[in-house]
N, C-alpha and C positions, 0 to 999 in steps of 0.2 A: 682077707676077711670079706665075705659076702656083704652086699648091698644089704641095707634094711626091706625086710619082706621077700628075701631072696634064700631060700636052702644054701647049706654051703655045699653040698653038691651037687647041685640042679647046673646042668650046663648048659646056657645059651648059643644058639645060631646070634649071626651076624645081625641078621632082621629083628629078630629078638631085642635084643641089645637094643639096636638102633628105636624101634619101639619106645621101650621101655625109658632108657635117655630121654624122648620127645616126650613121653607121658610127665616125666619130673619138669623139663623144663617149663611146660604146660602149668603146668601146678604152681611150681614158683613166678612165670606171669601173672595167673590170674590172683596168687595171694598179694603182690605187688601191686595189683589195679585196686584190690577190696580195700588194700591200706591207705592208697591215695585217692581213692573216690570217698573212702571215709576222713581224709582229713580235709579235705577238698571242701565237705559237705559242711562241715562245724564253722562257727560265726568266729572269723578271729578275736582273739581273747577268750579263748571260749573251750576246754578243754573236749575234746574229739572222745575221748570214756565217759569220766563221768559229769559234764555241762558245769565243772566250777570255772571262777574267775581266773585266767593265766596271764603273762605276759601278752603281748598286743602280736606277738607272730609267731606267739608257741603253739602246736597241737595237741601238746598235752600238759598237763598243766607240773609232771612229775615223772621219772623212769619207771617209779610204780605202776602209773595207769598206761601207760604203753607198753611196760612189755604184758597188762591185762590187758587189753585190746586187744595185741596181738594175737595173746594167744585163741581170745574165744573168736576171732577171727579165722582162726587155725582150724579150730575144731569144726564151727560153722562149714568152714571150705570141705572137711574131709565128709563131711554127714552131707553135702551137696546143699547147702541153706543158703539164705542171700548172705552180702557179704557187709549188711548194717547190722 
């Protein structure tokens, strides 16, 4: 099975490859920094989505609003947007 965004008959050189691997791992950095400079940023107790009241050292106050975060963090990343 081809990678996502990849033909399945498109054949890569070596460089290619190697490329393309550096561009993913890139990507998953920088959405790794947006997640932690976003939870970084929020007042503890204090949910990192949507600003309700949580626990004193949670980031989010529910698995609901983080995997929202995440994801429009996801989308922000792919459109080049900041990552608040």
């Amino acid at each position: 099975m081809a990678p996502e965004g990849v033909h399945p008959d498109e054949r890569l050189g070596v460089d290619d490859m190697a490329t393309r691997r550096e561009e993913e791992f890139r990507q998953l950095a920088m959405r790794s920094q947006a997640q932690r400079a976003a939870a970084e940023s929020a007042e503890p107790g204090t949910c990192a989505n949507c600003g309700d009241r949580c626990l004193p050292l949670a980031v989010y106050c529910d698995p609901d609003c983080r995997a929202d975060h995440e994801r429009r963090l996801r989308v922000r990343a792919r459109q080049g947007g900041a990552a608040r």
